[in-house]
KOLSEFI-825911 format. One record per residue (C-alpha): residue number from 1; x, y, z; residue in one letter. Coordinates in pm, 1 decimal. Example, Ala and Ser with C-alpha at 12.3 -4.5 7.8 and 13.67 -1.06 7.14 Angstrom:
2
SITE  roke      east     north        up  torpa
SITE     1    1230.0    -450.0     780.0      A
SITE     2    1367.0    -106.0     714.0      S
END
This chain:
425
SITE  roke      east     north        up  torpa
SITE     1    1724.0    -537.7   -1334.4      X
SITE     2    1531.7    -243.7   -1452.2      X
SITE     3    1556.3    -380.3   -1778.5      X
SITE     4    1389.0    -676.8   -1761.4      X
SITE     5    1017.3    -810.2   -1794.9      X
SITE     6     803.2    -803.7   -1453.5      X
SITE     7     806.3   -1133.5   -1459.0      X
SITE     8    1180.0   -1156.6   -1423.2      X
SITE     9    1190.7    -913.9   -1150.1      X
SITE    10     945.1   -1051.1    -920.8      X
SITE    11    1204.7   -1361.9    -903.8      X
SITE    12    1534.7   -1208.1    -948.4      X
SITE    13    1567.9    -876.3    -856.1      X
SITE    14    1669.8    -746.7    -547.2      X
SITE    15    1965.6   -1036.7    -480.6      X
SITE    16    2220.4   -1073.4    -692.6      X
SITE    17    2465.1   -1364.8    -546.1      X
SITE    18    2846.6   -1413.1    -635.3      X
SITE    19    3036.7   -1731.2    -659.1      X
SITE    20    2956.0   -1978.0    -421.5      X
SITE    21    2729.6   -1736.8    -235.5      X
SITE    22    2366.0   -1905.3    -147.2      X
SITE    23    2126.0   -1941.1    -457.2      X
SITE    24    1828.3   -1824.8    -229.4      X
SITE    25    1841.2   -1504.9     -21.3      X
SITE    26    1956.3   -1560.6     325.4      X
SITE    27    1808.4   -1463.8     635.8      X
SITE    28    2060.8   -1279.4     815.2      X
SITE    29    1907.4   -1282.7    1175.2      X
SITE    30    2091.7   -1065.6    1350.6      X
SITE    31    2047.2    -757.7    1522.2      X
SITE    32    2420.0    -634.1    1469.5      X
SITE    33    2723.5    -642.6    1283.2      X
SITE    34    3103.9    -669.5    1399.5      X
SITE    35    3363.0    -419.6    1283.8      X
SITE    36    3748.1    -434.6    1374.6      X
SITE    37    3743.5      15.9    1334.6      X
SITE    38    3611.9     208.1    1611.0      X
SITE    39    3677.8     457.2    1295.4      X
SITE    40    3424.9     333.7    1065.2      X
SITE    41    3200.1     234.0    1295.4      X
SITE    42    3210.4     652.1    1385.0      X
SITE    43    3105.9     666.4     994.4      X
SITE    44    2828.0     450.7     997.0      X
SITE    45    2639.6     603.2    1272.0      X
SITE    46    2729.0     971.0    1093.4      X
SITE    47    2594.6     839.6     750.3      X
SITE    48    2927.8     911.9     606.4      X
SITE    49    2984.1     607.4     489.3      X
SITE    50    2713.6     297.7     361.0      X
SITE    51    2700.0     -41.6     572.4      X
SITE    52    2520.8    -234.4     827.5      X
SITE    53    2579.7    -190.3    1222.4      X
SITE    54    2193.4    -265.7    1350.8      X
SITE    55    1895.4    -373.7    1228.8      X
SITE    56    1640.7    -148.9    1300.5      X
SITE    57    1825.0      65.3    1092.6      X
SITE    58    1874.9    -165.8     780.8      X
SITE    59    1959.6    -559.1     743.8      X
SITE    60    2094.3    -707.1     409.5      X
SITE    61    1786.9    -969.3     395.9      X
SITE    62    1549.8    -655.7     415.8      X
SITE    63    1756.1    -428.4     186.0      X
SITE    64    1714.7    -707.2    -105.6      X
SITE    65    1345.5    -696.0     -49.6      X
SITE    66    1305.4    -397.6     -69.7      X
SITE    67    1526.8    -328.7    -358.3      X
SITE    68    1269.5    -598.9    -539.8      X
SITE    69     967.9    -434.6    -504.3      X
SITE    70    1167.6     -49.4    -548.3      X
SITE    71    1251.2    -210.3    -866.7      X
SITE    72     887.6    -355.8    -985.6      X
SITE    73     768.2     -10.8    -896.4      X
SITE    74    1022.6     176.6   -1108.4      X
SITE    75    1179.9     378.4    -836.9      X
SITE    76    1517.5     540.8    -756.9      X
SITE    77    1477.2     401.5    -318.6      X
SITE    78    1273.6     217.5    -112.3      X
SITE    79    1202.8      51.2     228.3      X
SITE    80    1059.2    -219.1     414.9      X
SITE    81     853.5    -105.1     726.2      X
SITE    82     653.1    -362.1    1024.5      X
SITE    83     334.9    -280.3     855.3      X
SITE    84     115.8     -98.9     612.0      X
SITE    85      17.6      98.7     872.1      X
SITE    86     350.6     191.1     938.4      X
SITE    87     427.9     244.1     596.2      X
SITE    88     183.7     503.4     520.8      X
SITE    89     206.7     663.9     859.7      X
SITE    90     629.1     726.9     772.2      X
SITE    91     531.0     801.8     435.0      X
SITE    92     359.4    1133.4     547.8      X
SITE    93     503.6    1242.7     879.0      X
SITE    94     866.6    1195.3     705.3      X
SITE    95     797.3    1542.3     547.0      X
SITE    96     478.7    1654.4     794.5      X
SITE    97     503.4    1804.8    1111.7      X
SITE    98     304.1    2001.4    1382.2      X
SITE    99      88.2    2247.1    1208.0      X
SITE   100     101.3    2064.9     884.8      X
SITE   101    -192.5    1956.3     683.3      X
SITE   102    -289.5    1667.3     428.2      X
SITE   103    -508.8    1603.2     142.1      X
SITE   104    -673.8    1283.3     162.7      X
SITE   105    -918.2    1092.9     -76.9      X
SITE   106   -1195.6     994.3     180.5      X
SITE   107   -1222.5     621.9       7.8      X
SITE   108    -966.0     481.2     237.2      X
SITE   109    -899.4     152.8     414.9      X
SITE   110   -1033.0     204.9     741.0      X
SITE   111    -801.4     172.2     982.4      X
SITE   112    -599.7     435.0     724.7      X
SITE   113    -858.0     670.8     773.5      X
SITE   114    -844.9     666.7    1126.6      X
SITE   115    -468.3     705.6    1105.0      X
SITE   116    -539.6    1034.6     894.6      X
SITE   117    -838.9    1178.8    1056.9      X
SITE   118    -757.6    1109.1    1465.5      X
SITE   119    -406.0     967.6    1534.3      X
SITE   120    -198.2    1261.6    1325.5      X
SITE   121    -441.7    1492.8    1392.0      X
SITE   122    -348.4    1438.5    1778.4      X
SITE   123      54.9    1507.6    1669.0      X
SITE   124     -71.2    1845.4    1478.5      X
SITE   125    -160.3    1734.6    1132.7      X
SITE   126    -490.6    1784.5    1006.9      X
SITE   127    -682.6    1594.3     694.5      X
SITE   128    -852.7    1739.9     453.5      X
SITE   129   -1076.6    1437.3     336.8      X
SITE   130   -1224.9    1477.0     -38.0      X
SITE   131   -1454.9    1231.2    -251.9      X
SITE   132   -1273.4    1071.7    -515.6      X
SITE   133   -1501.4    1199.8    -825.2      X
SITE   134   -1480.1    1548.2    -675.7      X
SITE   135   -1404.3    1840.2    -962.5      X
SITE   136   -1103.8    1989.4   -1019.8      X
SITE   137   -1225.0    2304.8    -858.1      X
SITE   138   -1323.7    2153.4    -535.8      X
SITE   139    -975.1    1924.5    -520.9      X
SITE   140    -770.2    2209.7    -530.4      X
SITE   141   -1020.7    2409.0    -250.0      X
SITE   142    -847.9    2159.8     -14.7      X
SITE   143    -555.5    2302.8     -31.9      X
SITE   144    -429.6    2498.5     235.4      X
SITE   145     -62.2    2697.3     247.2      X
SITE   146      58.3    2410.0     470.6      X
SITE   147     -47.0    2121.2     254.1      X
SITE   148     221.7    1864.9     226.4      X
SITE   149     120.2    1584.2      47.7      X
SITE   150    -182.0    1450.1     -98.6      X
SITE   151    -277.0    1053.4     -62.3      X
SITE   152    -524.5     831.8    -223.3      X
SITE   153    -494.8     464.2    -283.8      X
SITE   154    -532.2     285.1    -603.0      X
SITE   155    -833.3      76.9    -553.3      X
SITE   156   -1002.8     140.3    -241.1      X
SITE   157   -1046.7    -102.5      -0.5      X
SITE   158   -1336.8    -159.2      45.2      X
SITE   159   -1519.6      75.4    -151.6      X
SITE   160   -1275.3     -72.1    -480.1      X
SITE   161   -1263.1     280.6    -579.0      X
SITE   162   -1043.7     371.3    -829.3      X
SITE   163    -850.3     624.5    -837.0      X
SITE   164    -773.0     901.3   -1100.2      X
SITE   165    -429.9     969.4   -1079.1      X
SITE   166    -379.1    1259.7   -1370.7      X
SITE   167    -663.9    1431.7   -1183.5      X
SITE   168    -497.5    1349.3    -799.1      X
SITE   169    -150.9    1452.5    -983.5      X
SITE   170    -216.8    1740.3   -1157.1      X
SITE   171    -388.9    1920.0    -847.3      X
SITE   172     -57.8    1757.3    -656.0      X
SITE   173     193.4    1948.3    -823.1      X
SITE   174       3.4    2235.8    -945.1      X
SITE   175      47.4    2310.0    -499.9      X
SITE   176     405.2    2207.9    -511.6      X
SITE   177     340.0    1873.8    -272.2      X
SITE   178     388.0    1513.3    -414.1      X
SITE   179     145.5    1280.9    -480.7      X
SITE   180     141.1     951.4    -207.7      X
SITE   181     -40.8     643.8    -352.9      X
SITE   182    -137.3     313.8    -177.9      X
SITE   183     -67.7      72.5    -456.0      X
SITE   184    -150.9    -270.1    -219.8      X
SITE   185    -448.2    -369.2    -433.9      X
SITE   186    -328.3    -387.9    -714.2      X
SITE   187      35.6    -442.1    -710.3      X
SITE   188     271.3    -344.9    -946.6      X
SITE   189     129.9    -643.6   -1191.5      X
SITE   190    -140.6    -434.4   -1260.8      X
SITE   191     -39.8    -102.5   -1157.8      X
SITE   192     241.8     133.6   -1149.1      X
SITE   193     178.3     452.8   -1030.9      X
SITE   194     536.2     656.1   -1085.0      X
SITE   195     412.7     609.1   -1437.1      X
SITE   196      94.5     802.0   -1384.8      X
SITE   197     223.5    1091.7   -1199.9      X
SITE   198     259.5     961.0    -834.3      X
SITE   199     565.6    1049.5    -639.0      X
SITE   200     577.1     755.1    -369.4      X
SITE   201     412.2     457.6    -323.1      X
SITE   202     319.6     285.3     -47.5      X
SITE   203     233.9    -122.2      41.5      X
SITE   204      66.0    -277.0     256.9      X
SITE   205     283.8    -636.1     198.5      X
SITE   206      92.3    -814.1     406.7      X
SITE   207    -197.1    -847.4     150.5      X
SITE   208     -39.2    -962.6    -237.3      X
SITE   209     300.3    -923.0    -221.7      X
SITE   210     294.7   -1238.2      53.8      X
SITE   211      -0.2   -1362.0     -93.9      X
SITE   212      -0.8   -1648.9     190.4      X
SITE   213    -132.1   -1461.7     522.9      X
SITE   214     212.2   -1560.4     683.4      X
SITE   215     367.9   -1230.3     777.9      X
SITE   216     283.5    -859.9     830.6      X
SITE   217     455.0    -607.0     645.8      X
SITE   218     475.1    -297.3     463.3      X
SITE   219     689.4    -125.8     214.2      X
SITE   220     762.6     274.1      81.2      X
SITE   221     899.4     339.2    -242.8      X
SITE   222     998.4     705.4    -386.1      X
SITE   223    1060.8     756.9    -727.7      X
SITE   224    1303.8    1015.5    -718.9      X
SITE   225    1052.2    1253.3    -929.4      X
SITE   226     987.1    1507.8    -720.5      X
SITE   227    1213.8    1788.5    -648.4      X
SITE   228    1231.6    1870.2    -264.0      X
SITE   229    1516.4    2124.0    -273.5      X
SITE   230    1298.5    2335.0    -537.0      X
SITE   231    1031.9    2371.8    -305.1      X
SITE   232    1310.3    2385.5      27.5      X
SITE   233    1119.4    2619.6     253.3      X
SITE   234     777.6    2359.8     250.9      X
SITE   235    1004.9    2081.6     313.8      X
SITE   236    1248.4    2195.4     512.5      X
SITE   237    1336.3    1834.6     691.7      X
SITE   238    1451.7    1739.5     377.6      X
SITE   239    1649.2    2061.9     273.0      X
SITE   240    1772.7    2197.2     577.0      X
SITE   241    2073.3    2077.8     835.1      X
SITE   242    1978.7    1799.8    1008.9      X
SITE   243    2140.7    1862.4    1368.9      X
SITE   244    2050.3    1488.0    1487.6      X
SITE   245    2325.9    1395.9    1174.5      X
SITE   246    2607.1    1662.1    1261.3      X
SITE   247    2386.5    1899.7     985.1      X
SITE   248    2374.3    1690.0     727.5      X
SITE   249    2134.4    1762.6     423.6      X
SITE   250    1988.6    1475.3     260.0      X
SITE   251    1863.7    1676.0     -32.0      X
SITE   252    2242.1    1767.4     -89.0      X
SITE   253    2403.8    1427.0      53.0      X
SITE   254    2196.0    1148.3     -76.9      X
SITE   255    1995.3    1354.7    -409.7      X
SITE   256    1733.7    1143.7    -530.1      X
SITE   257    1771.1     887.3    -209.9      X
SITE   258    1706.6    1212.5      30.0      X
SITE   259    1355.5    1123.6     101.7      X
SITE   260    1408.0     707.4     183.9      X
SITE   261    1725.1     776.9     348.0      X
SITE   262    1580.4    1014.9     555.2      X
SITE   263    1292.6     786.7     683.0      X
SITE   264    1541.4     521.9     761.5      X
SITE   265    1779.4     731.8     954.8      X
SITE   266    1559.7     960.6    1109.5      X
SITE   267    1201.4     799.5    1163.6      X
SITE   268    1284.5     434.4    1190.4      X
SITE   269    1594.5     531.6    1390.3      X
SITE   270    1321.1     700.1    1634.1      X
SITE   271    1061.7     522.8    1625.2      X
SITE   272    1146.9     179.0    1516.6      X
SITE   273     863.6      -0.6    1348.8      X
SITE   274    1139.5    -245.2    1118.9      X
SITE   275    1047.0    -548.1     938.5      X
SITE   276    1171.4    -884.5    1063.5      X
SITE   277    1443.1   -1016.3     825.0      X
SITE   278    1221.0   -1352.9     881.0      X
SITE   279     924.8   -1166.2     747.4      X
SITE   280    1118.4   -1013.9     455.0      X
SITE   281    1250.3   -1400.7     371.8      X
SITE   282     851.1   -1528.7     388.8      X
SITE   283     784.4   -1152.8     185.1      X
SITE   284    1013.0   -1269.7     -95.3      X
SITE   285     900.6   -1610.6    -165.9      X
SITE   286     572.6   -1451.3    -178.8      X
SITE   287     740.6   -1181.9    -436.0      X
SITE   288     887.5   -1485.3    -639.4      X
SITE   289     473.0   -1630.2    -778.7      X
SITE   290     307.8   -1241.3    -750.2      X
SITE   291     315.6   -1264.2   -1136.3      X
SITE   292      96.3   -1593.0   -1115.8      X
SITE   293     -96.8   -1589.9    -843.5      X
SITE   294    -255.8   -1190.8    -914.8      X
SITE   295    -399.0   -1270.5   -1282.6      X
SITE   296    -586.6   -1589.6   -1077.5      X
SITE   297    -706.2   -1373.2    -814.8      X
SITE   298    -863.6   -1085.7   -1060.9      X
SITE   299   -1019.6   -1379.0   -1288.4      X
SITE   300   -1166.6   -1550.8   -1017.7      X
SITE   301   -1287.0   -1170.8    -907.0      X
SITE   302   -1477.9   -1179.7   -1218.9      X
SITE   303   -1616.1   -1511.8   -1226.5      X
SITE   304   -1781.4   -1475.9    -910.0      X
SITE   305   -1910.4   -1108.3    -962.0      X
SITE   306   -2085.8   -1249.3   -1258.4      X
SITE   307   -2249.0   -1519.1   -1103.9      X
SITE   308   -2368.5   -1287.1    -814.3      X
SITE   309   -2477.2   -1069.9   -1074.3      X
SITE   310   -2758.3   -1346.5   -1190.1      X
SITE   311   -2858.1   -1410.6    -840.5      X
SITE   312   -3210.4   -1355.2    -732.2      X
SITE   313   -3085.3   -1275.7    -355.5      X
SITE   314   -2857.7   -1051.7    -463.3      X
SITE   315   -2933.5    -650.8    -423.8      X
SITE   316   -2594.2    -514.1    -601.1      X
SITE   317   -2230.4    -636.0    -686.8      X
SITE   318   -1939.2    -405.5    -719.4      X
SITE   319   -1660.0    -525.8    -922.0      X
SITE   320   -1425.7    -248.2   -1112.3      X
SITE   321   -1280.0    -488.1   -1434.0      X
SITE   322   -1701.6    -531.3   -1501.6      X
SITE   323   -1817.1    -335.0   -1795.0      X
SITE   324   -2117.0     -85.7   -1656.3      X
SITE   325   -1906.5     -87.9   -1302.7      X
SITE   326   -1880.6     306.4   -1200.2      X
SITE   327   -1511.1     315.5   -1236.2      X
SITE   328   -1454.0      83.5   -1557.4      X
SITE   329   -1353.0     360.2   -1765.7      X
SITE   330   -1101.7     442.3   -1532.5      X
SITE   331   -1018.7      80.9   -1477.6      X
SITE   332    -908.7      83.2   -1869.1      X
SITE   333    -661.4     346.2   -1780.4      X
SITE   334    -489.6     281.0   -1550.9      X
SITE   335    -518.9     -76.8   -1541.5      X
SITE   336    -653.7    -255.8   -1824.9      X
SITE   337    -487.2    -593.2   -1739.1      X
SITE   338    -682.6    -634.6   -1387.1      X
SITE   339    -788.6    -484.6   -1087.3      X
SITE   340    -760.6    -736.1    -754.2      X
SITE   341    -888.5   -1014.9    -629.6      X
SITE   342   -1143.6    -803.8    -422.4      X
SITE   343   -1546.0    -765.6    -520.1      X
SITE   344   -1803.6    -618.6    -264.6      X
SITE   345   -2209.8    -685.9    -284.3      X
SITE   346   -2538.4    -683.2     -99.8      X
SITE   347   -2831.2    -889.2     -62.2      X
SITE   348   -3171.1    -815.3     -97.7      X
SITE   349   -3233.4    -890.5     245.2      X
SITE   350   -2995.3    -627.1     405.7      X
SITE   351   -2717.1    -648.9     666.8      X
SITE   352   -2921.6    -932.7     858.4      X
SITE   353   -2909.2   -1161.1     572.8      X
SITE   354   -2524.1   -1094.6     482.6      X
SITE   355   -2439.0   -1180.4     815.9      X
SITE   356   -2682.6   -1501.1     789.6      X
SITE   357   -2504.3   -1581.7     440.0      X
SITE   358   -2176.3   -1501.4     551.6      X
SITE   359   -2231.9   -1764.1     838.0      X
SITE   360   -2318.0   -2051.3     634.3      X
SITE   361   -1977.2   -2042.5     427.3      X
SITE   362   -1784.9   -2387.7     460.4      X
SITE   363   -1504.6   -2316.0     248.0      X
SITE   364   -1453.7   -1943.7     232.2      X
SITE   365   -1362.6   -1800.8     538.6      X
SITE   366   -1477.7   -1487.7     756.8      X
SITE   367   -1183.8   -1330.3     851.0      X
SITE   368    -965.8    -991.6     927.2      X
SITE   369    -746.8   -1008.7     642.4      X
SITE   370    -779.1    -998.7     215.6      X
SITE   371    -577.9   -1041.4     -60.8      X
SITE   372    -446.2   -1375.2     -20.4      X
SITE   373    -424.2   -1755.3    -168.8      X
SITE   374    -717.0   -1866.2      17.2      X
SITE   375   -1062.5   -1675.7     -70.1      X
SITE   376   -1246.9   -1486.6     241.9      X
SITE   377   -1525.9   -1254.5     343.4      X
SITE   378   -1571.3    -951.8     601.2      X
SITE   379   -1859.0    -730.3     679.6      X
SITE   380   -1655.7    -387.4     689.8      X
SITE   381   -1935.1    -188.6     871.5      X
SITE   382   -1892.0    -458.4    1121.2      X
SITE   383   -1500.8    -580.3    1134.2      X
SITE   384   -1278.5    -302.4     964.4      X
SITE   385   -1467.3      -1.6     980.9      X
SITE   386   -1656.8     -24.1    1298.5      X
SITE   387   -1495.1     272.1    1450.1      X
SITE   388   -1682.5     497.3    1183.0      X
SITE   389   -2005.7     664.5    1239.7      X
SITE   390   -2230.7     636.3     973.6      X
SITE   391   -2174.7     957.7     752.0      X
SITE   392   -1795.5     860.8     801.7      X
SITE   393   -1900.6     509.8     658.2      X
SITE   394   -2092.0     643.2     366.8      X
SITE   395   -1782.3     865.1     275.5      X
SITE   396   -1542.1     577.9     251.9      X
SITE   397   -1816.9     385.3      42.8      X
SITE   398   -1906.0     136.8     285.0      X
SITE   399   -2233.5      65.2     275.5      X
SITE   400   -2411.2    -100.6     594.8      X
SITE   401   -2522.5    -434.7     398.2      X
SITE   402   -2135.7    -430.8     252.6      X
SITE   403   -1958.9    -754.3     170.3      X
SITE   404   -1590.2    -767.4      90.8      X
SITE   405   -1546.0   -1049.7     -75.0      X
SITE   406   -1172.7   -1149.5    -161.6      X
SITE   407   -1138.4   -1454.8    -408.9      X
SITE   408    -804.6   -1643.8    -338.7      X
SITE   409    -671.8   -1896.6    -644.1      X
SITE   410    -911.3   -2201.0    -536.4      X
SITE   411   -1110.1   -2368.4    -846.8      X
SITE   412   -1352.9   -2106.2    -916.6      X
SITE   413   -1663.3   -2338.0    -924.0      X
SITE   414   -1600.4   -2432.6    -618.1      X
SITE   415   -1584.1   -2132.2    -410.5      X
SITE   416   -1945.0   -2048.8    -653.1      X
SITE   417   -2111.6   -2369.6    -493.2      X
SITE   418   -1958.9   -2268.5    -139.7      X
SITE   419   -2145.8   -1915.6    -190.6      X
SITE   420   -2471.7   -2101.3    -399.9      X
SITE   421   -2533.4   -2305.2     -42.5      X
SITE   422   -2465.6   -2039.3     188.6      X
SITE   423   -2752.3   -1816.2      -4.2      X
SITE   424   -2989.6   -2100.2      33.1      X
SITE   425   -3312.6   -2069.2     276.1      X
END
């Protein structure tokens, strides 16, 4: 449905039923499928031919979803993965190995930059970690001859950095590596990153995309931009036999899908982290109102960081779509519809009064999540992040008295009288 508005794809693409077939995607729960040829079954498992025989593999309810969001994102493949986490951790190690580096902006979700800078660090891939407004001369100093990729996401969470992609993709390609981009925040409503020089894009579902805080999920889409087999000796997974597959080689096989299909077959085969065809049913009625419910969420964003603005108690507020906001030149873009749903600030008092304030909430919630219907608050330093030191804290952009404040689509003056009692003495 590449053709059609955004609005039409977040409700229609992906499933396409025939006569009599349901109206509303079907949750096919099962972890196999029956064939009557030993023959073709031989096929399946040898990738010589396309179909479903088990689930952690692929599933027709997940294939539709992901075909969706491939679809909003403008890409050529895509796939639905157990988490975010998972999503970004395939999304590098399906072309990084032992001995392989990164290059990372350092504003990063937390529990990404831990993923970057200990956990593939112990399988033999190092991070390079860089500050998002570095110079072109110090972005390409990361570089190192075994730099695969380079990741960054679009607004930061927490730090609602945003990113500069021309800057990210020019140093990208200039080194032969594609560009991997985090796009959870703000969602292909008001972001798509293929069209800014990105090569894949990664989700974490779980936030948006649901919207409802009912299922965990993640997604990877590639656009079929970037040209492995020119660069075959770098990315040699993609471009040489695979002897798992009878020497197959995707680049050759599968062209633009080499990169998705080799995830699926290879890393999800292995390791297994597959999205519940329950949780892609729940991901897709989310899908079906992202259009709606994200232009609510980044209106009610600015609403409230305008009344914080004017309070007395109130040291700072950092909200991107503001005018004066460090990023808002950036903001207009790459994304001059919206941002998120997501504002941080401080109080005057310091991280002993947001914790006080944050206590007093009735209707707002403190919670481990963000970026759905119903609006919540964290203290990063404290939830999130706490596994950072304090250097690695002021790199991501947390700041100790650090509020992340995500508005959900309640009345607006109602979640501001929820937050005017809660700063009361």
């Amino acid at each position: 449905m590449s053709n059609y508005k955004m609005e039409t794809k977040c409700v229609q693409s992906g499933y396409n039923p025939g006569n009599g077939e349901p109206r509303v995607l079907p949750i096919v729960q099962s972890t196999t499928f029956r064939y009557t040829s030993s023959d073709q079954m031989g096929r399946l498992f040898d990738l010589e031919e396309s179909g479903y025989f088990y689930t952690r593999l692929q599933n027709p309810t997940n294939d539709a979803v992901a075909a969706k969001i491939c679809d909003m994102e403008g890409g050529v493949a895509a796939m639905l993965t157990s988490s975010g986490q998972a999503a970004n951790f395939y999304a590098i190690m399906n072309i990084a190995e032992e001995g392989d580096h990164i290059v990372c902006a350092s504003a990063l979700y937390g529990g990404t930059y831990n993923l970057f800078a200990h956990t593939i660090r112990k399988m033999g891939v190092k991070a390079t970690f860089v500050d998002p407004d570095c110079t072109e001369e110090e972005l390409n100093a990361a570089f190192q001859e075994n730099t695969k990729a380079v990741f960054g996401e679009t607004i930061a969470n927490p730090a609602l950095t945003v990113f500069d992609f021309e800057k990210f993709a020019k140093a990208a390609h200039a080194h032969h590596v594609p560009l991997i981009v985090d796009n959870t925040f703000a969602t292909p409503i008001n972001c798509r990153p293929f069209e800014w020089g990105a090569d894949i894009v990664t989700h974490s579902t779980t936030k948006y995309m649901d919207g409802h805080a009912a299922c965990v999920g993640g997604a990877i889409v590639d656009s079929g931009n970037f040209d492995w087999a020119a660069y075959g000796d770098k990315f040699a997974g993609l471009t040489t036999p695979d002897e798992t597959y009878h020497g197959i080689v995707y680049t050759e096989k599968f062209g633009k899908a080499a990169y998705i299909t080799k995830a699926t077959s290879q890393l999800m085969r292995d390791l297994g982290s597959i999205q519940s065809p329950q949780n892609a049913f729940l991901l897709n009625l989310g899908l079906e109102s992202l259009h709606l419910r994200v232009p609510r969420h980044c209106e009610n964003a600015v609403k409230m960081a305008q009344y914080l603005q004017g309070h007395e108690k109130v040291a700072w507020v950092n909200c991107p779509s503001l005018p004066g906001s460090k990023d808002y030149d950036l903001v207009q873009k790459y994304m001059p519809d919206g941002t998120c749903g997501v504002i941080t600030f401080g109080l005057k008092g310091g991280r002993e009064a947001a914790v006080k304030m944050m206590d007093k909430l009735k209707l707002v919630a403190i919670v481990t999540h963000v970026a759905d219907a119903r609006s919540c608050v964290l203290h990063p330093a404290s939830h999130t992040h706490r596994q950072m030191n304090e250097q690695e804290l002021l790199e991501a952009g947390v700041q100790p008295d650090l509020i992340r404040f995500s508005l959900g689509i309640e009345n607006i003056e109602d979640l501001i009288a929820d937050v005017e009692q809660a700063l009361e003495d």
